[in-house]
C-alpha atoms as a printed R data frame, in Angstrom:
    type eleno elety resid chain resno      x      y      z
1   ATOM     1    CA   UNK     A     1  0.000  0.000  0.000
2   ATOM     2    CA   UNK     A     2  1.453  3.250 -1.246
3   ATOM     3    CA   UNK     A     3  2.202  6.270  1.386
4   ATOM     4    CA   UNK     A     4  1.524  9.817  0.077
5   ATOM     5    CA   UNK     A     5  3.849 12.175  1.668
6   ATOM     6    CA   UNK     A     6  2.984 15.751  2.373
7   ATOM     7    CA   UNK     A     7  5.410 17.969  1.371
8   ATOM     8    CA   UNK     A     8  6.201 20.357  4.056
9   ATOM     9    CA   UNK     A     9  5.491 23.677  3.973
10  ATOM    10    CA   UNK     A    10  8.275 26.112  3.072
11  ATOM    11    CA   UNK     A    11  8.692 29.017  5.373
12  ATOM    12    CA   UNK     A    12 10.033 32.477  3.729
13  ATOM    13    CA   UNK     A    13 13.112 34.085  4.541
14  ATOM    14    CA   UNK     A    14 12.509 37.893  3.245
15  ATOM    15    CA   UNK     A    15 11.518 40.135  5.912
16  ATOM    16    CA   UNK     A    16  8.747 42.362  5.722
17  ATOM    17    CA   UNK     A    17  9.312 46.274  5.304
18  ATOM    18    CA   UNK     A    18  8.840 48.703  6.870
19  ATOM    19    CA   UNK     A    19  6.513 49.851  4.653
20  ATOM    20    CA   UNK     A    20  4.614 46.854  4.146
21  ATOM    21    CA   UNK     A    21  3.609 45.987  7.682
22  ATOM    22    CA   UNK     A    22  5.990 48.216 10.619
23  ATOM    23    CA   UNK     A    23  7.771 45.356 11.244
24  ATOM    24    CA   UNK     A    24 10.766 44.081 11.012
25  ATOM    25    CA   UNK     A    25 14.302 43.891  8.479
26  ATOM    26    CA   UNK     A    26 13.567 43.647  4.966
27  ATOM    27    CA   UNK     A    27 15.250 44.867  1.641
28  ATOM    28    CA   UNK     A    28 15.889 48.353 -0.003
29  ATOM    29    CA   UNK     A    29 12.646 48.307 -2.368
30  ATOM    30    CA   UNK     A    30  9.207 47.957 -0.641
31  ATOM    31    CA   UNK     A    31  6.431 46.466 -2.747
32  ATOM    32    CA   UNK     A    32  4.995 50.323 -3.296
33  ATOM    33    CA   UNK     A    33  8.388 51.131 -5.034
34  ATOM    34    CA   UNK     A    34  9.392 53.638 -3.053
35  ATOM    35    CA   UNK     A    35 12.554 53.824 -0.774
36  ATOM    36    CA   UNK     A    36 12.308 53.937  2.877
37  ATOM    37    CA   UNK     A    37 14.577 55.713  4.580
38  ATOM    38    CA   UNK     A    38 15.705 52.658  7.431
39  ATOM    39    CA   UNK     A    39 15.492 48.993  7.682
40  ATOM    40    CA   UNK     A    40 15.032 46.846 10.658
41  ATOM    41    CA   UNK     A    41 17.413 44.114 11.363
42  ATOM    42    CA   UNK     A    42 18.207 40.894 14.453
43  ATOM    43    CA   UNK     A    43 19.222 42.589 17.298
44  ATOM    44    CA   UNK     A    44 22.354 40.663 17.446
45  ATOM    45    CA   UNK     A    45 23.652 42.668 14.734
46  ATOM    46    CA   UNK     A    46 24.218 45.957 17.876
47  ATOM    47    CA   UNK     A    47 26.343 43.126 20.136
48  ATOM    48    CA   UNK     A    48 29.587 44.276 18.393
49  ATOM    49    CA   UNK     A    49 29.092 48.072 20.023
50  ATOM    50    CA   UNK     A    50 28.297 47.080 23.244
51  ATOM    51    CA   UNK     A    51 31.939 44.687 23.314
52  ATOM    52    CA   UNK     A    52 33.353 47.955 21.720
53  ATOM    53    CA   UNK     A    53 32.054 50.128 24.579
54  ATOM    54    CA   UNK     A    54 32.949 48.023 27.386
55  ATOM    55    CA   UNK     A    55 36.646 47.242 25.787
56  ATOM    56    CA   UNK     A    56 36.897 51.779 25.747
57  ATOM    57    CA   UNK     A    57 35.615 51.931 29.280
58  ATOM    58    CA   UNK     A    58 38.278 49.587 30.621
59  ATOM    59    CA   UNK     A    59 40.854 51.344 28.804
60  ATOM    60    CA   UNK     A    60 39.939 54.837 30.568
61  ATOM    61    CA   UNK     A    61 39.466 53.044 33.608
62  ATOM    62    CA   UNK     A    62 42.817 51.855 33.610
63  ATOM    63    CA   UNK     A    63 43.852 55.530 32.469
64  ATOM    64    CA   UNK     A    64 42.529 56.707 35.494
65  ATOM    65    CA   UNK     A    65 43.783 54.648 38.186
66  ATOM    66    CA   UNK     A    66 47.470 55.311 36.617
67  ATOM    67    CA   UNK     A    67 46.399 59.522 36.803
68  ATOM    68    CA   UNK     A    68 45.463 58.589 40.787
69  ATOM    69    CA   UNK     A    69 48.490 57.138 41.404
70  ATOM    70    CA   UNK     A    70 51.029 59.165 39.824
71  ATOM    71    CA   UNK     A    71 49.583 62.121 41.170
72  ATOM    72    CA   UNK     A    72 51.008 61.505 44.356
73  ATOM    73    CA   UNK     A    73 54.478 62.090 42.954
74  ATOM    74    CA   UNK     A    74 56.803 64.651 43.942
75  ATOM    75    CA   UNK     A    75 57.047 66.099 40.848
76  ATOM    76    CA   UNK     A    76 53.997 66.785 40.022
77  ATOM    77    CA   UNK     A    77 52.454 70.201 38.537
78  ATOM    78    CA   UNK     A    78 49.033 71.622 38.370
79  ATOM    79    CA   UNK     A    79 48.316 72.049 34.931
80  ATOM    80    CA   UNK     A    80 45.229 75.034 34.357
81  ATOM    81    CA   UNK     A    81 42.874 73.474 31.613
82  ATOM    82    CA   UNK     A    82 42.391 75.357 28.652
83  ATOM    83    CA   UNK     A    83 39.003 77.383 28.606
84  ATOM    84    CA   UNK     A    84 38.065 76.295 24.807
85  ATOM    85    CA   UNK     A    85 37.895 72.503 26.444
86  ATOM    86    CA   UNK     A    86 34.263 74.231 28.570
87  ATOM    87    CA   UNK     A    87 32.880 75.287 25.114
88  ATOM    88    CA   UNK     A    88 33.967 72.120 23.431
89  ATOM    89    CA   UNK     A    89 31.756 70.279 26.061
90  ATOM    90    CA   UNK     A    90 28.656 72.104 24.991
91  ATOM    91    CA   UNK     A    91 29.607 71.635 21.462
92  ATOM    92    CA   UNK     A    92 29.492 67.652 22.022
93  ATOM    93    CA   UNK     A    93 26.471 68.066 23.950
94  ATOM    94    CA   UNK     A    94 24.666 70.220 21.563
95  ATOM    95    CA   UNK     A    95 25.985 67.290 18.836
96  ATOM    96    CA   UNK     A    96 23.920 64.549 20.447
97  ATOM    97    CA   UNK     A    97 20.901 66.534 20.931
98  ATOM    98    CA   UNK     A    98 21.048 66.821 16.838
99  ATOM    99    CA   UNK     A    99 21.954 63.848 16.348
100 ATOM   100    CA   UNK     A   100 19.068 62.321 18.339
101 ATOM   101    CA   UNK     A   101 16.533 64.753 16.412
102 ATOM   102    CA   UNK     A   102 18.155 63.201 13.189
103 ATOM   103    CA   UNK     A   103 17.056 59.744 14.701
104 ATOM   104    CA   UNK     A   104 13.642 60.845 15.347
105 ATOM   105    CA   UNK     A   105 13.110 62.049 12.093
106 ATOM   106    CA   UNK     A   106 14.951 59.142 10.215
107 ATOM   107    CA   UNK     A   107 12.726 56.550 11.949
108 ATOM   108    CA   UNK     A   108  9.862 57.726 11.032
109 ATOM   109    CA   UNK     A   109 10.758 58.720  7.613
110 ATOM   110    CA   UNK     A   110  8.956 56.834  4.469
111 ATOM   111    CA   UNK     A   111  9.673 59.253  1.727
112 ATOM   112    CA   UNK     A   112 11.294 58.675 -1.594
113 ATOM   113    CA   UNK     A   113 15.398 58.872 -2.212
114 ATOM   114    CA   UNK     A   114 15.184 62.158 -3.734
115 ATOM   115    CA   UNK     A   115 13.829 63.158 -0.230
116 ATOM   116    CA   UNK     A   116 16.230 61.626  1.976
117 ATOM   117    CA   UNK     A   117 19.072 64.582  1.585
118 ATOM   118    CA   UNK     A   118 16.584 67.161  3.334
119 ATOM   119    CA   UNK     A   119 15.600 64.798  5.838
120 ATOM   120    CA   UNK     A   120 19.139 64.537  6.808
121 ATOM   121    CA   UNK     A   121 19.953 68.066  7.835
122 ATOM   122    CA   UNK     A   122 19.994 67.448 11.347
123 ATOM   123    CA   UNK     A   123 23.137 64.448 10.895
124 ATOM   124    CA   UNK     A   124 24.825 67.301  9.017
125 ATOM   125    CA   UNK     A   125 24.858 69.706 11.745
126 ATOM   126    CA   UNK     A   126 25.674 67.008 14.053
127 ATOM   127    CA   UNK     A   127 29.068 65.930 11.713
128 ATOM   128    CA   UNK     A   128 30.106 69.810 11.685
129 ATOM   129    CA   UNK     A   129 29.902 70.069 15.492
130 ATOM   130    CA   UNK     A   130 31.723 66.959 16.151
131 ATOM   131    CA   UNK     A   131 34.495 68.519 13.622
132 ATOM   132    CA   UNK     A   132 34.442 71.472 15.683
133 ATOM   133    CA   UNK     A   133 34.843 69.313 18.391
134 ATOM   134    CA   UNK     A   134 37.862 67.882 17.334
135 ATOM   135    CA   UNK     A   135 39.464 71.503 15.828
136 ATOM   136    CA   UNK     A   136 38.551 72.737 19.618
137 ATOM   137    CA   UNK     A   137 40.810 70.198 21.236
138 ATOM   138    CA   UNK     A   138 43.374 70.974 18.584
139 ATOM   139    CA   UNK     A   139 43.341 74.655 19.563
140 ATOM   140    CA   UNK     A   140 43.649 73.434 23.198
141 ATOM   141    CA   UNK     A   141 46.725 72.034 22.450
142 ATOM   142    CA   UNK     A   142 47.785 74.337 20.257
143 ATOM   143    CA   UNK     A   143 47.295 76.941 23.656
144 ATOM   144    CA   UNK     A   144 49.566 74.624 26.386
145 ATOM   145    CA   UNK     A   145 52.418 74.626 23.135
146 ATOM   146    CA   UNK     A   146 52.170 77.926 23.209
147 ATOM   147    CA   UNK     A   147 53.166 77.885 27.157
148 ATOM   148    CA   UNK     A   148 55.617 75.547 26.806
149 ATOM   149    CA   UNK     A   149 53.937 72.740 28.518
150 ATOM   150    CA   UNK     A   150 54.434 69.872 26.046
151 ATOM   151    CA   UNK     A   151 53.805 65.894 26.588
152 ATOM   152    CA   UNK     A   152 57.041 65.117 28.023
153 ATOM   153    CA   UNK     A   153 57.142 68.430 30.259
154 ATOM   154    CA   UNK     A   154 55.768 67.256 33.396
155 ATOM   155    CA   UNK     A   155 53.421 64.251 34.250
156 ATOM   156    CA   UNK     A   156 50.249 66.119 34.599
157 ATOM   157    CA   UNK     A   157 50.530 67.384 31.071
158 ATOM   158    CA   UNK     A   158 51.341 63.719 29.615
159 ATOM   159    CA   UNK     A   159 48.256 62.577 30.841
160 ATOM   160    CA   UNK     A   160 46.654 65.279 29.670
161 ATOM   161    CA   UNK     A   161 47.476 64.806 25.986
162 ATOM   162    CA   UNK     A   162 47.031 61.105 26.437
163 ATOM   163    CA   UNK     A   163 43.648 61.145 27.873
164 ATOM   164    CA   UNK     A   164 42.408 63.602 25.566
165 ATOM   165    CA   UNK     A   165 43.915 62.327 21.968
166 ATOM   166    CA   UNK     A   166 42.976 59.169 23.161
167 ATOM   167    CA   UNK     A   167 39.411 60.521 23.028
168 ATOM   168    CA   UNK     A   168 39.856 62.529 20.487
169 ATOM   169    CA   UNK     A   169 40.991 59.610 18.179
170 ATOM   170    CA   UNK     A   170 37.440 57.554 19.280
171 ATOM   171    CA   UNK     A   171 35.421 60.780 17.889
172 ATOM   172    CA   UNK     A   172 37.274 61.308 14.718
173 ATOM   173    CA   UNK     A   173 36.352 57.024 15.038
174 ATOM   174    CA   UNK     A   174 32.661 58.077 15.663
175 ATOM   175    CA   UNK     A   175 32.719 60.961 12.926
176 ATOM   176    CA   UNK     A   176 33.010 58.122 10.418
177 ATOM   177    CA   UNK     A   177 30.688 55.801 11.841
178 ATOM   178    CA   UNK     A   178 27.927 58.587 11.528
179 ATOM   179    CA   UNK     A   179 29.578 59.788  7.706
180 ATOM   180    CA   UNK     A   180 28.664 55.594  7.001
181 ATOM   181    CA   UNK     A   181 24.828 56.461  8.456
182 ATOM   182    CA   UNK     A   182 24.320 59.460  6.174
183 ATOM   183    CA   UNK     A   183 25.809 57.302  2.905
184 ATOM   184    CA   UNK     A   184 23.459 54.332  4.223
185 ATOM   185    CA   UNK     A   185 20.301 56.691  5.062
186 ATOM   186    CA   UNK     A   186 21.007 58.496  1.650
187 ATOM   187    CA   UNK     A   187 20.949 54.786 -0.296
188 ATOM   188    CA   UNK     A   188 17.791 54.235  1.305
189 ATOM   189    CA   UNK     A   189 20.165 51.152  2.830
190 ATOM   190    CA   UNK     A   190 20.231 52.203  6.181
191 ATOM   191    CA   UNK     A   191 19.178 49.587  8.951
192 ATOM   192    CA   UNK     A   192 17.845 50.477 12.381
193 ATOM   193    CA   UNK     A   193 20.636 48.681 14.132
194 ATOM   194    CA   UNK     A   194 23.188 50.415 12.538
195 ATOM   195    CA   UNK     A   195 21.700 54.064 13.358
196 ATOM   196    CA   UNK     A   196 21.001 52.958 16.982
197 ATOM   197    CA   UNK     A   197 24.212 51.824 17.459
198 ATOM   198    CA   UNK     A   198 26.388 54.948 16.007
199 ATOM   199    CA   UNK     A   199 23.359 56.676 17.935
200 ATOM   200    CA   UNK     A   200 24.980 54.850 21.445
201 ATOM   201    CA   UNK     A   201 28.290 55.233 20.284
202 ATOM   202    CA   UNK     A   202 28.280 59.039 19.726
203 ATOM   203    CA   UNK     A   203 26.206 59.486 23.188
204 ATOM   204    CA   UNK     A   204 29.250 57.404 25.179
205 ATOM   205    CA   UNK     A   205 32.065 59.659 23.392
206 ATOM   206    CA   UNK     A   206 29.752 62.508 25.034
207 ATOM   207    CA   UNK     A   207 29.366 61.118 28.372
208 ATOM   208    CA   UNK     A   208 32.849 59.940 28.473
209 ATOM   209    CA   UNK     A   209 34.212 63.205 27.522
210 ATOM   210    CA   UNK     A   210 32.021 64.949 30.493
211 ATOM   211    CA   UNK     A   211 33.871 62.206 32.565
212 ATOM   212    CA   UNK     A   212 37.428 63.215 31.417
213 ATOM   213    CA   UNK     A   213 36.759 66.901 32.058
214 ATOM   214    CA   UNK     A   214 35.612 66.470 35.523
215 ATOM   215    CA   UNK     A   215 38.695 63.624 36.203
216 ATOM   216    CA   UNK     A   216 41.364 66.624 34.599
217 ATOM   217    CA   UNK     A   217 39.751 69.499 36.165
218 ATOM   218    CA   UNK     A   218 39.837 67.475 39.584
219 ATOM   219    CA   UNK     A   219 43.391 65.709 39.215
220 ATOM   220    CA   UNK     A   220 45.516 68.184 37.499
């Protein structure tokens, strides 16, 4: 006696868009033809910028304890901070209030391509503050050359210029991360994962600069 077999059924691997149903991943190219601005994808796809963040916090944690201890050396010098570093704060601070209003805005956006560029002002002015950002600290040092107080001058001012080109190099890092959001959001390839995680990436540089302010203003 013969057995029929069912063939089982096939289960699809495309996504819906975001267009289609406000749900998840998806491709470029909704079934409407037009171009959304972002994409969902997994969630595992934002693990690699939390490992990222906790690898940077260890490193300034371990930049710190060295600053604590060497401090209590006899030859160490007070070193007066710069006043531009107080206006580059609220430059970085101002950066991820635009940069959240650009994430606002780029959620919710369903236009066409042609429409992306004016949707994406507010990444703009968040890429030409953190460049200010980084010409401010420039200028800082720039100001202690000036004085004579250079990396090898006295301790306080070697852990200075570490502390701060060592954040200074993770922005200019950052500045790229968010110049790969604008080229994805202007493709009308840009996935939610990747704009929330340059989105927590640019908000630690912010709150780990506030951090190193308040450690050199307190220790040096």
């Amino acid at each position: 006696m013969a057995t029929t077999v069912h063939e089982p059924p096939k289960i699809g691997t495309r996504s819906p868009d975001i267009g289609e149903s406000g749900r998840g991943g998806g491709t470029s190219i909704p079934r409407d033809g037009e171009l959304r601005g972002v994409q969902y994808s997994p969630p595992p796809a934002s693990t690699g910028i939390w490992v990222g963040l906790f690898a940077i916090t260890m490193m300034f944690i371990a930049f710190t304890s060295a600053l604590v201890v060497r401090k209590s050396s006899a030859d160490w010098r007070h070193l007066s901070l710069p006043p531009i570093l107080y206006w580059n704060t609220l430059v970085l601070i101002a950066s991820s209030v635009t940069l959240e209003m650009f994430r606002r805005e780029a959620k919710a956006f369903t236009g066409a391509l042609q429409n992306a560029a004016a949707h994406a002002r507010w990444l703009y002015v968040t890429l030409g503050l953190g460049i200010l950002f980084v010409a401010g600290q420039l200028i800082a040092w720039g100001q202690l050359r000036e004085q004579g107080l250079y990396l090898a001058s006295n301790p306080s001012n070697s852990f200075f210029y570490v502390l701060t080109a060592a954040h200074g190099l993770h922005v200019v890092g950052g500045l790229g991360g968010l110049v790969h959001v604008l080229r994805r959001f202007r493709n009308s390839g840009l996935r939610r994962s990747t704009l929330d995680a340059a989105s927590r990436y640019w908000h630690f540089m912010d709150a780990l600069w506030i951090y190193l302010l308040a450690l050199l203003w307190m220790k040096l």
